[in-house]
C-alpha atoms as one frame of an Amber mdcrd trajectory, in Angstrom:
protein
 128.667   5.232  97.769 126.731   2.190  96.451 128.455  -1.534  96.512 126.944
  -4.474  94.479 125.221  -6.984  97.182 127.490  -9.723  98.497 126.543 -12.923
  99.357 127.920 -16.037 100.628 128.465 -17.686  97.622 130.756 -14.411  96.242
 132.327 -14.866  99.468 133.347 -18.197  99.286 134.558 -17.395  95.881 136.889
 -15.198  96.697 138.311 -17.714  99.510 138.407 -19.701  95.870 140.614 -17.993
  94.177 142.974 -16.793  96.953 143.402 -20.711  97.420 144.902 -20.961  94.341
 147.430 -18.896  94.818 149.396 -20.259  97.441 152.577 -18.255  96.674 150.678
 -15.062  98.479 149.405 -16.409 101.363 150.187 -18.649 104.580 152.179 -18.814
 107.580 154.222 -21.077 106.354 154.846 -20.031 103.068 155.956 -16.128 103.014
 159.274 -17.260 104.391 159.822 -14.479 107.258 162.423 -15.076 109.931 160.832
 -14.468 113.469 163.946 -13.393 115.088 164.994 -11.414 112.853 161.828  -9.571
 113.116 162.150  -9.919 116.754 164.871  -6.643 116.447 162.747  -5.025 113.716
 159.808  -4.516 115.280 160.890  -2.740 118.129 159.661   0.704 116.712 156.705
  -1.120 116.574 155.632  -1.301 120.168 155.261   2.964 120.741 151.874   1.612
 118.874 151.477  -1.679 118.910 152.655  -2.474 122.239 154.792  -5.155 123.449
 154.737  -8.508 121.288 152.149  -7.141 119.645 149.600  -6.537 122.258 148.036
  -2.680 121.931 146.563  -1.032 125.334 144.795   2.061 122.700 141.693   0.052
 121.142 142.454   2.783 117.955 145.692   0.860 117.357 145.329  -3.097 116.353
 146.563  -6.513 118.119 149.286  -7.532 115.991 150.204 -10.748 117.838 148.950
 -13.820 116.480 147.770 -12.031 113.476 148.164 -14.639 110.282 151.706 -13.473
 108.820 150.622 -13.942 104.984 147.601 -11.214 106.089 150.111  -8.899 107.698
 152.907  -9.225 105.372 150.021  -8.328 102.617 148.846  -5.298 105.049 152.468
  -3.842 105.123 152.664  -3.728 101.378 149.030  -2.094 101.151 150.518   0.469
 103.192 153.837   0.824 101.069 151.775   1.813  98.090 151.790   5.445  97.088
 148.487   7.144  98.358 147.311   7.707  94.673 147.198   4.066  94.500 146.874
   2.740  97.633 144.068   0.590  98.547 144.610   0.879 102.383 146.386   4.323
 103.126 146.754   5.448 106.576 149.549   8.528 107.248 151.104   6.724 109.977
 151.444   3.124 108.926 152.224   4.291 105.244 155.202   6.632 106.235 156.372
   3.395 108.885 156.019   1.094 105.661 158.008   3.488 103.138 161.818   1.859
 104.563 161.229  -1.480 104.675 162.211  -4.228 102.137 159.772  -6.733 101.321
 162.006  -9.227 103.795 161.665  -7.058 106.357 157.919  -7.280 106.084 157.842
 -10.975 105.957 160.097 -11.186 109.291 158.197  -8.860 110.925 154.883 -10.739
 109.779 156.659 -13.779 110.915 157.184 -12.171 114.311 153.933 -11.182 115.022
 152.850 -14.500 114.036 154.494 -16.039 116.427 153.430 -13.845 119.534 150.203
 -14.874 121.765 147.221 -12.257 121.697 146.110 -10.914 125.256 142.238 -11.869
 125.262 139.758  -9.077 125.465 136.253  -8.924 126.090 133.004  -8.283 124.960
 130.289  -6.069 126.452 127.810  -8.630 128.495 124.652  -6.103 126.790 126.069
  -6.337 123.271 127.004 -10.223 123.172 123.408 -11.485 122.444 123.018  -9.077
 119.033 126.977  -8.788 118.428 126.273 -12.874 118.250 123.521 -12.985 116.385
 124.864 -10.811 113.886 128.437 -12.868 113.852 127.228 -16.229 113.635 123.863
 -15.551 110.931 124.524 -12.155 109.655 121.766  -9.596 109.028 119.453 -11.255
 106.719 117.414  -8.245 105.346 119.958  -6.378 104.882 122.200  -9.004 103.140
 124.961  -9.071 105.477 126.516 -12.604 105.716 127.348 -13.900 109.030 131.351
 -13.392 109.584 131.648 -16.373 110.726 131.632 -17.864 107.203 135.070 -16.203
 106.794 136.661 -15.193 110.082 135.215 -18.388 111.673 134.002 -19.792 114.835
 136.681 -18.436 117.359 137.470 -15.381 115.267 140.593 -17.781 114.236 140.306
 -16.468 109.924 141.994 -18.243 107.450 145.649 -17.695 106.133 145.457 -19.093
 103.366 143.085 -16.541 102.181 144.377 -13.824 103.880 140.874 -13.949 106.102
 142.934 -12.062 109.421 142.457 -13.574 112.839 139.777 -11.100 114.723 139.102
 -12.521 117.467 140.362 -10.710 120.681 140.887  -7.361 118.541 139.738  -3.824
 119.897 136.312  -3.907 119.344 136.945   0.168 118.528 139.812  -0.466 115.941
 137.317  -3.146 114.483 134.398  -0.291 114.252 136.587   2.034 112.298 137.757
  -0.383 109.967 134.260  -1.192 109.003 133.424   2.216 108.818 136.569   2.919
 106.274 135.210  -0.117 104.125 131.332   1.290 104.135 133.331   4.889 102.851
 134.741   2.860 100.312 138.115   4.824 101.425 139.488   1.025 102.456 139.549
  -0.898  99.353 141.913  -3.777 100.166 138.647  -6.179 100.479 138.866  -9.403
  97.508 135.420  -8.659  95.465 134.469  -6.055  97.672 133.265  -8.615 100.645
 134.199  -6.022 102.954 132.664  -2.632 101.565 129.187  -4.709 100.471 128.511
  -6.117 103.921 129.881  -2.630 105.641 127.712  -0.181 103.870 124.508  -1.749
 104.792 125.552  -1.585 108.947 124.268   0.650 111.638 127.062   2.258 113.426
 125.041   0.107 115.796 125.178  -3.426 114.503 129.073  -2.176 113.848 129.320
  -1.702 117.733 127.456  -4.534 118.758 129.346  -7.058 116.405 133.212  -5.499
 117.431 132.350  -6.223 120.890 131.137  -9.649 120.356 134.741  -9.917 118.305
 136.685  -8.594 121.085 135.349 -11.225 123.414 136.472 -14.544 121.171 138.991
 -16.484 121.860
């Protein structure tokens, strides 16, 4: 599958025009009620683990994760597969009952939890680095840092997640759904550009500099 080249400046576009938008992004702004999602995300944890924090590296930290990005997710994932632009048979049959509120509370929960740390493999930091902080130059990839920042931290209010401390596996197959194209919930393509021109290695060696920040 071939994706148009991204660069920074497409990038930083995107973050642009998500800005101006307030309404669909932000912690502060989706209006979820953390206790009630307290009691709603209990079915949660058989995957997600308490508060949010995983033990399988397939399944992804919720805590701490931006609530305007997860609220966002959890719609993706209502979506009917024809039309979906992040399916996944689990999450989309979990997503079919809820109401839009219970999405934001449960956003607003996970929000609200602290992330368990993880980290990164001491023979993969000095690439996974190089690669998160100035990207891969001849290949076009721009450094992730220029969205997901320095500590991994992202930005709500353009639904940029928080990375840092995530499974560096669940991070490896999400880049590997964007470079199939069969993730598609990436503004202007960012993600799918920058994801079909990685090695599985540079994938590898990236997620485990990700799973190390804090």
């Amino acid at each position: 599958m071939k994706f148009l080249p991204v660069t920074l400046a497409k990038i930083l576009g995107a973050a642009l025009l998500l800005l101006a938008a307030p309404a669909l992004a932000g912690d502060n702004l989706i209006g979820g009620d953390a206790k009630a999602g307290e009691a709603k995300a209990a079915v949660c944890a058989a995957c997600h683990g308490p508060q949010g924090n995983s033990a399988n590296p397939e399944w992804p930290k919720l805590a701490g994760q931006h609530a305007g990005y997860a609220f966002k997710q959890l719609q993706l994932f209502k979506q009917p597969p024809a039309d979906s632009l992040r399916f996944n048979a689990i999450m989309s049959g979990q997503a079919q009952p809820l109401s839009e509120q219970d999405m934001k509370d449960l956003a607003a929960y996970f929000a609200a939890q602290t992330q368990q740390p993880g980290a990164a493999d001491p023979a993969l930091v000095e690439k996974g680095g190089r690669i998160y902080r100035g990207g891969i130059a001849q290949k076009n990839v721009p450094a992730c840092i220029a969205c997901h920042g320095a500590a991994g931290e992202g930005l709500d209010a353009a639904l940029f997640p928080k990375i840092g401390g995530q499974h560096a596996t669940y991070i490896v197959n999400q880049l590997k759904l964007y470079a199939s194209g069969e993730r598609r919930s990436d503004p202007n393509q960012m993600m799918r550009n920058l994801a079909s021109s990685m090695s599985e290695d540079e994938m590898k060696a990236v997620a485990s500099y990700i799973q190390g920040l804090q």
